[in-house]
N, C-alpha and C positions, 0 to 999 in steps of 0.2 A: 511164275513165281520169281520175286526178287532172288537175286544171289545173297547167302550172308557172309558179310565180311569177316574176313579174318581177327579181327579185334571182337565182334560181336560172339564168333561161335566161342573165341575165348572166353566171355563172360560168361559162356552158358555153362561151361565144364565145373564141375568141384574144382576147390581153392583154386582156382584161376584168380579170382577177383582178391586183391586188397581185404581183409578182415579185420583191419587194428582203429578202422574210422569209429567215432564216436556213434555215427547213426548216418541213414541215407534219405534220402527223401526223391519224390519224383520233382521237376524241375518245372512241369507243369499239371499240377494237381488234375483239373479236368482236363487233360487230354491238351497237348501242341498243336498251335495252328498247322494248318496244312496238314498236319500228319497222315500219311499213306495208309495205315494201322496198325495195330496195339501190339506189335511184335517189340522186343527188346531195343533195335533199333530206331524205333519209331516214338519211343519213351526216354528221351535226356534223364542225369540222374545227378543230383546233388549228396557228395561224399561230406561227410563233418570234419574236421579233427579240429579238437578245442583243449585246449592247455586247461590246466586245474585253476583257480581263482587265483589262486594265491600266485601262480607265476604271468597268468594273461597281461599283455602287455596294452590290452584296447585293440589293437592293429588288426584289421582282419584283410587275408588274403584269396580271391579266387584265384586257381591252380587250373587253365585248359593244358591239355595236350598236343602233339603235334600226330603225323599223321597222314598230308596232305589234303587234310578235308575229308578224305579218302576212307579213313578207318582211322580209330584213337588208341592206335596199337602202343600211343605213348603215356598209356595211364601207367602201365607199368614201370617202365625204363624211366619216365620224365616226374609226372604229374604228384604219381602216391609217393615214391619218393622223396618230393620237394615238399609235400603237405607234413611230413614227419616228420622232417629237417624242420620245418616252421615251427609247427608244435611246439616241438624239445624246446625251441626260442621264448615259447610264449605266445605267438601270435595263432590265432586263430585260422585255418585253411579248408579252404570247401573247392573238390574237386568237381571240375563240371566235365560230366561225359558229356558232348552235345551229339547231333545230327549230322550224320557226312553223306560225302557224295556215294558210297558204297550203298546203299538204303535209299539213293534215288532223291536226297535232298542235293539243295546248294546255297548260294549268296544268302537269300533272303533267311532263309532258315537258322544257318550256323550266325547270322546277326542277330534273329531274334531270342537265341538260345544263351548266346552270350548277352544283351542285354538283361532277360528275364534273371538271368545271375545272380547281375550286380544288384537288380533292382529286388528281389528276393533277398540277399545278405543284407542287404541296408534296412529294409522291412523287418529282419529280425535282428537290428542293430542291438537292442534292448536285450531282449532275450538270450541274444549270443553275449555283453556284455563286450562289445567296441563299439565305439566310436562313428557314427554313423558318414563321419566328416576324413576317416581312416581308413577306406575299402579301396584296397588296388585288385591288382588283376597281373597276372605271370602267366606268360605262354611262351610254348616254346616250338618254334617252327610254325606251320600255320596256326598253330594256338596263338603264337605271338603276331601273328596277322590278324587274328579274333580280337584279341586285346586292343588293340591299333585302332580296329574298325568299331568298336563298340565306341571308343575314346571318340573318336571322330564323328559318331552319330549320335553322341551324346555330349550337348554343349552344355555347361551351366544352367540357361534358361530353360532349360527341358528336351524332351524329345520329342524331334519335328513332326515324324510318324503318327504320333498321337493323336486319335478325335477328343475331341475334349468330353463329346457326349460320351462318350466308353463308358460304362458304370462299373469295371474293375479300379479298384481301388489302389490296387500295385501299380498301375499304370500310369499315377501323381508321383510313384517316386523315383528319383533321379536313375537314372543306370547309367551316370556317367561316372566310371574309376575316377580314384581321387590321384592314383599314379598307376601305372605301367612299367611291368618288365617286360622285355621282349629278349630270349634266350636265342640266337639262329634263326632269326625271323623270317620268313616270307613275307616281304613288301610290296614289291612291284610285279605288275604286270606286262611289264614292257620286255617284251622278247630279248633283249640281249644278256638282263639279268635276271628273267623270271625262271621261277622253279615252275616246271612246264605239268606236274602232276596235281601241283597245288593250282594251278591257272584253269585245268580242264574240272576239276573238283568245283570250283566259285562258278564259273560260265554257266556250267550246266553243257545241255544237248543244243542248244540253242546257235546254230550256224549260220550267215554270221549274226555275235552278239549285236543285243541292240546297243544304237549311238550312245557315245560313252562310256558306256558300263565298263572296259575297260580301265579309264582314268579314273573312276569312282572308285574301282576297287584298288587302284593302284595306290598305298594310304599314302606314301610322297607325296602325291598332289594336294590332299588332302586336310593338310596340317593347319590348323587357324590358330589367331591368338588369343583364342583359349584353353589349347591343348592342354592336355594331363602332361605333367612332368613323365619323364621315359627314363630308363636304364640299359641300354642295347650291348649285349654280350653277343660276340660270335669271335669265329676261328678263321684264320688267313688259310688254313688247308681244308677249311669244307671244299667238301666236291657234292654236294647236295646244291645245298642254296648258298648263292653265292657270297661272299661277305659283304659286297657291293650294295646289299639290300638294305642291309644293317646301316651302313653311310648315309644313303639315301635320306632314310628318315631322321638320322641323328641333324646331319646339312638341313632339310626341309625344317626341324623343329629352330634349328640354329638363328634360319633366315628368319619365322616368325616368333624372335627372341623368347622361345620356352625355355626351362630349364630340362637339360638333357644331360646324360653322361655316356662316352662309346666308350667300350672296353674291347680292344680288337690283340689276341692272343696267334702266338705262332706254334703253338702244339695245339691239342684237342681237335675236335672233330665233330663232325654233325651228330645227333642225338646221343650226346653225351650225359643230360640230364646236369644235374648235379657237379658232375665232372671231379668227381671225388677217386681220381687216381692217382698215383705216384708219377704214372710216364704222362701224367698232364702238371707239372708242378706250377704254370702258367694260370692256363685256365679253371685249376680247381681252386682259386681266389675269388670266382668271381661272386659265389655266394656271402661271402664275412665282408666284399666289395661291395656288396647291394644294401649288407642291413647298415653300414656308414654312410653310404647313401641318404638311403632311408633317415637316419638321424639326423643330418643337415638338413632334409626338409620341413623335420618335424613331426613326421609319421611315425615312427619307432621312437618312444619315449619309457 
């Protein structure tokens, strides 16, 4: 019998989970490919939170957590959190628990959890009442490596993965974010700056990985000139993942002139979320920082 993770027996307990979402949904109605079986884990889940009409700003946000791949122990601390803070704004937030390494998934999996997301919010652009051409994506720690990686495996002209013969109909539309946050991100793979929990959570069991797959997942390499625009927030004092990661990608988008913005703070700290503390007078900007952002794109209207 699998072990359950830490973050999942959480979900099983009374008021553990979040209660103030508008509604939840399963992530994949019949059932997630690969899935192991029909245990909690093995069932991603899509959280609502939807502003009232009259404040909705169009913008909708998907919220992953961070976690190391490992367990999404950061729905709490990070995720439902940030989805509240949006709300209150207007914009629309749907938390995605996805599949981690804890439950015996890895790479392909938490990629296809995070694309199914986007490509799910955008499908019910109409119905949610944004903007179909306005779905980002915010993650934080390996969430924001999810974010990264969806971005990257989703170009404009579609997604490559795709047969065309598929008769799912969700599977025409885009899962590519129209921008990216990345909160304390896990980027690379490269041993001098990878975060080594998050690196054995994507690999898998698989010793050694197959050719590449290292630099695939490392999303620095990765970056084309089509990227989604990015927003990278982290901390000069993480001792998690290092801020070095955050660089990486902001430099890689630089080189393939995206638009991008670093925001690099010297208080705060790894899973800080929100960072809505007084002894972070720093880094708790950098949320009123994102939706200015956000508005020089054109996203936040």
């Amino acid at each position: 019998m699998r072990p359950l993770p830490l973050s999942l027996g959480c979900l099983l307990l009374a008021g553990c989970v979040a209660r103030d979402f508008t509604r939840k949904a399963p992530l994949w109605p019949d059932g997630a490919p690969a899935a192991k079986g029909s245990r909690k884990g093995d069932t991603p889940e899509l959280y609502y939170y939807l502003p009232p009409p009259t404040k909705a700003t169009g913008m909708a946000v998907i919220v992953a957590p961070g976690g190391s791949y490992a367990h999404t122990g950061g729905l709490w601390g990070e995720a439902f959190p940030t989805a509240r803070w949006l709300v209150e704004r207007g914009i629309t937030a749907v938390v995605l628990r996805y599949r981690v390494s804890g439950d015996d998934y890895h790479h392909r999996d938490f990629l296809a959890d995070g694309k199914q997301a986007v490509r799910t919010v955008r499908a019910q652009a109409a119905s949610l009442g944004v903007a179909p051409d306005r779905i980002g994506m915010i993650g934080f720690s390996a969430g924001g490596h999810l974010a990264a990686f969806v971005a990257s495996a989703c170009p404009p002209a579609g997604d490559r993965s795709i047969d065309p013969a598929d008769p799912d109909p969700l599977l025409r539309v885009s899962c590519r974010p129209d921008f990216i946050v990345m909160v304390y991100p896990v980027v690379t793979l490269d041993d001098r700056w990878a975060h080594q929990r998050s690196k054995r959570s994507l690999l898998g069991p698989e010793d050694p990985p197959p050719l590449g797959l290292i630099q695939r997942l490392s999303l620095e390499t990765q970056v084309g000139p089509d990227a989604p625009p990015a927003f990278l927030v982290h901390s000069r004092r993480d001792r998690k993942v290092q801020f070095h990661n955050s660089e990486l990608y902001y430099e890689a988008m630089q080189t393939a002139g995206r638009p991008a913005e670093l925001h690099l703070y010297d208080d705060g700290r790894h899973g800080v979320g929100l960072a809505q503390s007084s002894r972070m007078p720093a880094m708790r900007q950098w949320p009123e920082q994102m939706l200015t952002w956000l508005r020089g794109l054109g996203m936040l209207r």
